[in-house]
C-alpha positions as CSV (number, residue, x, y, z in Angstrom):
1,X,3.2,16.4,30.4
2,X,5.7,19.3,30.1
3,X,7.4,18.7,26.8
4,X,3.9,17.7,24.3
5,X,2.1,20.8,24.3
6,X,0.6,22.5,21.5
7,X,-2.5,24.1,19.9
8,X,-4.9,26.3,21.2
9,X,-8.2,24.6,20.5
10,X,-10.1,22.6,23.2
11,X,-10.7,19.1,22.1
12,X,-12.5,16.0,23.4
13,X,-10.6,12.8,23.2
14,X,-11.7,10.2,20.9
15,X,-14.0,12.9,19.2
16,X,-13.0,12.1,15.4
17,X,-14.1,15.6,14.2
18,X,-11.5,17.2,16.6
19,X,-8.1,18.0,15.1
20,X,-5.7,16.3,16.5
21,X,-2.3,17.8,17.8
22,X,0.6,17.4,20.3
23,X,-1.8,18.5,23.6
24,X,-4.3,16.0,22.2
25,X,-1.5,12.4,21.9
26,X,-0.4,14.2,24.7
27,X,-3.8,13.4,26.7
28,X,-4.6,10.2,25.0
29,X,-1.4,8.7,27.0
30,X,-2.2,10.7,30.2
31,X,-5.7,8.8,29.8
32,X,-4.5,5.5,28.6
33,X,-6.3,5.6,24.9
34,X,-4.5,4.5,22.3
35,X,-3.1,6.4,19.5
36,X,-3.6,5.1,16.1
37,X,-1.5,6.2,13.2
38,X,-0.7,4.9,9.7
39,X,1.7,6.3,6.7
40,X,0.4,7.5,3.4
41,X,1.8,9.1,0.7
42,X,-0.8,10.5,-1.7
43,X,-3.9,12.6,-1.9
44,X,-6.3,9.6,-2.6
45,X,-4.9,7.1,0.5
46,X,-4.4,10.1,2.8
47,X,-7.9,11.2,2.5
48,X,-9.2,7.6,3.2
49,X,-6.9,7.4,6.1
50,X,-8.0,10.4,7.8
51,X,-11.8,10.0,6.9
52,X,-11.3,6.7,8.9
53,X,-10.1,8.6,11.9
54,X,-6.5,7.8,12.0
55,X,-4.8,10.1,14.8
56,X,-1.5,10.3,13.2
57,X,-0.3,10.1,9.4
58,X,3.0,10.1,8.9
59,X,4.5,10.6,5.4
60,X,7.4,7.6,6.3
61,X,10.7,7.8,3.9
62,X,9.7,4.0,3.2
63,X,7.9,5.7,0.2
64,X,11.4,5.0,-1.6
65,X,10.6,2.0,-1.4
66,X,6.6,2.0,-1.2
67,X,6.0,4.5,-4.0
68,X,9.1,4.9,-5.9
69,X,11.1,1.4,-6.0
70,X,14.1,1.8,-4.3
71,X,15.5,-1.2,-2.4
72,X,15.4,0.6,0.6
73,X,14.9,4.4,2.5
74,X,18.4,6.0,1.8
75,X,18.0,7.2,-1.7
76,X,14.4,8.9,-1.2
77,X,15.3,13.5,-1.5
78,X,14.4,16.0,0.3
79,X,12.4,17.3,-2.5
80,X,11.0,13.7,-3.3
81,X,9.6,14.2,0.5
82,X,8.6,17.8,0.3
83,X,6.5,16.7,-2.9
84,X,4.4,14.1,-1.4
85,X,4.0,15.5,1.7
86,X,1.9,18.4,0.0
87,X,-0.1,16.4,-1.4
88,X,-1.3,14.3,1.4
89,X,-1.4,17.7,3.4
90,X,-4.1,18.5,0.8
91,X,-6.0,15.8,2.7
92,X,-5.4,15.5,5.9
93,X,-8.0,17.5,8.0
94,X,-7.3,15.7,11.3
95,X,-4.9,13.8,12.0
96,X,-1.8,15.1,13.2
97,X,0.8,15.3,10.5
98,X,4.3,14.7,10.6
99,X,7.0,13.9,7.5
100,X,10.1,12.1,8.2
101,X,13.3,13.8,7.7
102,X,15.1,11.0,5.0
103,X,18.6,9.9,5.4
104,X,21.3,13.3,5.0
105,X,18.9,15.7,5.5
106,X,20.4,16.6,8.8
107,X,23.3,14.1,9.0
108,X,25.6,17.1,7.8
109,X,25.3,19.7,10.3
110,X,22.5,20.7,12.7
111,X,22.3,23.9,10.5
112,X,21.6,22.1,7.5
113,X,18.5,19.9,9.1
114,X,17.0,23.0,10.9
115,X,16.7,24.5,7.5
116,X,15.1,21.1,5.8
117,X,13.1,21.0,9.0
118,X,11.5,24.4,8.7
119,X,11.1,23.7,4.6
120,X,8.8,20.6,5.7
121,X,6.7,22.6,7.9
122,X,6.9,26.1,5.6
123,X,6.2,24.7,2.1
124,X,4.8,21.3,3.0
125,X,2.5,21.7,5.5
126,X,3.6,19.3,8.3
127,X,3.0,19.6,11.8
128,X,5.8,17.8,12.7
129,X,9.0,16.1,11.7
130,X,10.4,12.3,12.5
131,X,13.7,12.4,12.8
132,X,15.9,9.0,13.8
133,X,18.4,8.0,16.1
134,X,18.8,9.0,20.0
135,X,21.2,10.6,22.4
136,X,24.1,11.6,19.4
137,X,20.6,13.8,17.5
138,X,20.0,15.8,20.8
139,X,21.6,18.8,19.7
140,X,19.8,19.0,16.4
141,X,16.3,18.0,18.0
142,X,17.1,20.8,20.6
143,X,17.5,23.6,18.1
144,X,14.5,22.4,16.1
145,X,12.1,22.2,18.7
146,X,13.7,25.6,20.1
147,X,12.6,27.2,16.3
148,X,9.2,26.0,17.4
149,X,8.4,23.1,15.1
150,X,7.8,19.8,16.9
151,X,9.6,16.7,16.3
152,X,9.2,12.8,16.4
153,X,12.2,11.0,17.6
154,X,12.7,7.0,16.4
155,X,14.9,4.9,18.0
156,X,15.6,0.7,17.6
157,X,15.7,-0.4,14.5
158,X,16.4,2.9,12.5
159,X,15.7,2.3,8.5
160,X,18.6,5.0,8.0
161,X,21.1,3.0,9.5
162,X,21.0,-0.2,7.7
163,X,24.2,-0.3,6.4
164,X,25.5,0.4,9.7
165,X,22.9,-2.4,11.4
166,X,24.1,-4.7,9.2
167,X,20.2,-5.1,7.8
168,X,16.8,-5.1,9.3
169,X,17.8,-6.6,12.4
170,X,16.4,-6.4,15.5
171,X,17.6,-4.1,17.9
172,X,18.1,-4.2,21.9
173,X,18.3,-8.1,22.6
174,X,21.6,-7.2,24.9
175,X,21.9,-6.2,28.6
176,X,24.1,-3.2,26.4
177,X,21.8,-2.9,24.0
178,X,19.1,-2.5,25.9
179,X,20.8,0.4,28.5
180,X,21.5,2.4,25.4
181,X,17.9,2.2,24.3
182,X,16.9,3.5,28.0
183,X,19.1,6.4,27.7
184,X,18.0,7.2,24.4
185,X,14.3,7.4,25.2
186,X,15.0,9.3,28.7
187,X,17.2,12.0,26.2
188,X,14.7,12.2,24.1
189,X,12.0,12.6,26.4
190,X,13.6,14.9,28.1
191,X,14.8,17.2,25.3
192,X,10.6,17.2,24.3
193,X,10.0,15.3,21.6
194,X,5.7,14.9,20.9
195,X,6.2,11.3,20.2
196,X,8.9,8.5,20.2
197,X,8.6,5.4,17.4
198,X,9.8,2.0,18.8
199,X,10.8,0.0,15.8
200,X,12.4,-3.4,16.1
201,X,12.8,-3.9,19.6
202,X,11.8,-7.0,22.2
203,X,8.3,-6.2,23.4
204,X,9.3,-6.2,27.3
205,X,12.1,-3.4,26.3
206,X,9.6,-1.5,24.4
207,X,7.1,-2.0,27.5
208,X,10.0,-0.7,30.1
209,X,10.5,2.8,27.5
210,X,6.4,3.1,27.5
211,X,6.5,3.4,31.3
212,X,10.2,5.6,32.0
213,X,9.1,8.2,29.6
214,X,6.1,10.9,29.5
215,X,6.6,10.9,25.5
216,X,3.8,9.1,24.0
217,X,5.2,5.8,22.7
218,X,4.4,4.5,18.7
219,X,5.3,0.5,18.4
220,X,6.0,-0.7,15.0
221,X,7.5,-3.9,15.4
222,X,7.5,-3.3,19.6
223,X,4.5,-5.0,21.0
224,X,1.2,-4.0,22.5
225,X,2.7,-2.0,25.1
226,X,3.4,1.0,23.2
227,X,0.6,4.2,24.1
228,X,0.0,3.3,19.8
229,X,1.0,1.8,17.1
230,X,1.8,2.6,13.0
231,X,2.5,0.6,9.8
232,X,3.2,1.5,6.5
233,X,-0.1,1.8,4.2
234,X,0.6,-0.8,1.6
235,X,1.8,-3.4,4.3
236,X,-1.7,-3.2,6.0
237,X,-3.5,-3.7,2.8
238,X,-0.9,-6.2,1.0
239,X,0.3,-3.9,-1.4
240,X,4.2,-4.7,-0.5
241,X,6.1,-6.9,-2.7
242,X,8.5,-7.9,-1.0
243,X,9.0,-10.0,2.8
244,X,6.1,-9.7,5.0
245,X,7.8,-8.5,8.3
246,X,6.5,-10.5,11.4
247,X,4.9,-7.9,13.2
248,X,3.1,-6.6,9.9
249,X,-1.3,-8.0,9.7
250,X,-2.8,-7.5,6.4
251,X,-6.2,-5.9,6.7
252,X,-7.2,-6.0,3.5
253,X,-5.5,-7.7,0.1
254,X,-5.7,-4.8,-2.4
255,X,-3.1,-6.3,-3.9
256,X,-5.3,-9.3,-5.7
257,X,-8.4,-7.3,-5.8
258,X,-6.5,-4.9,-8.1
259,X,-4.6,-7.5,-9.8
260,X,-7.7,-9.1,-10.8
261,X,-9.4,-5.6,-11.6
262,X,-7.2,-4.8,-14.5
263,X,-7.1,-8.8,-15.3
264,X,-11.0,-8.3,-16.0
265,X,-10.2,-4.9,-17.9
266,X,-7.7,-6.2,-20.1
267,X,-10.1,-9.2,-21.1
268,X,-13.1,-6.8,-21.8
269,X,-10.9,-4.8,-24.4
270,X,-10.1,-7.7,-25.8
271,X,-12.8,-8.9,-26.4
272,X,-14.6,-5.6,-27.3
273,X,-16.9,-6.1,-24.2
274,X,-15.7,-2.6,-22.9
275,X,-17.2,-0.3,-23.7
276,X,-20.6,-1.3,-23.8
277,X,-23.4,1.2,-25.3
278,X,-24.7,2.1,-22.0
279,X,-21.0,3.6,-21.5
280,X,-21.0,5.3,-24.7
281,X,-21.9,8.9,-25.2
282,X,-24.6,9.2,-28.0
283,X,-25.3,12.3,-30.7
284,X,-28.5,13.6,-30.0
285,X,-31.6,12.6,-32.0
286,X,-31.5,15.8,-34.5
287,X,-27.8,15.5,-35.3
288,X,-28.3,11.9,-35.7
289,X,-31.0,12.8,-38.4
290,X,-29.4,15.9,-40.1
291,X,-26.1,13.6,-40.3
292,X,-28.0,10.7,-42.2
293,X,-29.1,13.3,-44.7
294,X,-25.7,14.5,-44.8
295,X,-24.7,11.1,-45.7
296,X,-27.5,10.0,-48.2
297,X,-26.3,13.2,-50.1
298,X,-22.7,12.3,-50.7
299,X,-23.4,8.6,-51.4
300,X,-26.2,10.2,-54.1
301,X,-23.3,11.9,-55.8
302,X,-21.1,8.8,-56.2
């Protein structure tokens, strides 16, 4: 595996107290393990991802819509990025980090992205960058892997290119379609990206990629063929408000159970059942006593 090296630290696969880097996804597809990875966007749900033993976190640009509201991933910053990246590098310990590169960070001029690049991995921390589209971003992927800073290609359905797509459509259902897709993995490959998202596509296309390429493979939305698979964080736990995308499996509904959380807590305030005493902090027995005397003095006077 020529192009996924990294790290100088010897590591046993599948050990989940052993940092994860590009030699280690490297291995886990040499050995046929799978690679596990999730996104997250905060301190709190990044340490609780990486405690789990997740092998990659990604801080996705679908916090736009996630964390911030936005109707899709094109109006997310730089900065906006930069920011949350920090803080889930605060958390992370082991899994192997990488931040996506949003939508014209590096769509101006392959100067321009080398410089965002080297900002995401200088001031926030990340071991990696996610960069989308294929063959026409090989010049830009080649001079930021060249300034030593590895990168995640993402080809199929690219979020970035909605407007071109025409929506979230599937990608790669054409003889055509599907060619392109073959030549973008092999570019990509070969130029030496660590890892290569497969979003949107048929599963027997994605299957065909996972077996050309020595790039470790990440499905979303690509079948079980893929060397690993990712989902956005609040998908997997039903925090999403809006369409449930067929390939998405909620793991957990946090959505209800915090729904009906602050349900309860609204109705205990109301109804002056919260705070009880037991949650109430208490003057100690003297001041209690030299306070009554206090008082009993002043209502004497009047």
């Amino acid at each position: 595996m020529r192009s996924c090296t990294g790290g100088n630290v010897s590591l046993t696969t599948g050990d989940f107290r052993s940092k994860i880097t590009t030699q280690t996804l490297a291995e886990k597809k040499q050995n046929g393990e799978r690679i596990t990875a999730l996104t997250a966007y905060d301190y709190a749900t990044a340490r609780l991802v990486d405690e789990s033993g997740m092998d990659v976190v990604l801080v996705g640009d679908s916090l736009a819509q996630a964390m911030l509201g936005y109707e899709n991933t094109l109006p997310v910053t730089v900065d906006e990025m930069i920011h949350h990246t920090k803080a889930v590098r605060r958390a992370v310990k082991r899994a192997f980090l990488i931040a996506d590169m949003p939508f014209g960070s590096y769509h101006v001029s392959c100067r321009e992205g080398l410089a965002h690049a080297a900002r995401f991995v200088k001031e926030a921390g990340a071991e990696a960058v996610k960069i989308e589209g294929g063959e026409k971003r090989l010049e830009l992927i080649s001079k930021i892997i060249d300034a030593e800073i590895p990168v995640c290609g993402h080809i199929g359905l690219t979020p970035q290119s909605v407007h071109m797509m025409g929506g979230y459509k599937v990608q790669g259902k054409t003889l055509k379609a599907v060619e392109q897709l073959m030549r973008d993995a092999v570019a990509l490959d070969r130029a030496g990206v660590c890892l290569l998202v497969l979003e949107g596509i048929p599963r027997e296309v994605a299957a065909m990629i996972t077996r050309e390429v020595h790039t470790p493979t990440i499905g979303i939305g690509a079948g079980p063929e893929c060397d690993g698979q990712i989902l956005v964080f609040h998908d997997l736990v039903n925090l999403s408000f809006g369409p449930t995308p067929k390939f998405v499996r909620h793991y957990a509904d946090a959505g209800t159970l915090i729904r009906d959380a602050v349900r309860d807590y609204c109705a205990d305030v109301r109804s002056g059942a919260f705070p009880s005493d037991s949650e109430s902090y208490h003057l100690p027995q003297e001041t209690q006593e030299a306070l009554q005397i206090v008082t009993s003095r002043r209502t004497a006077r009047k």
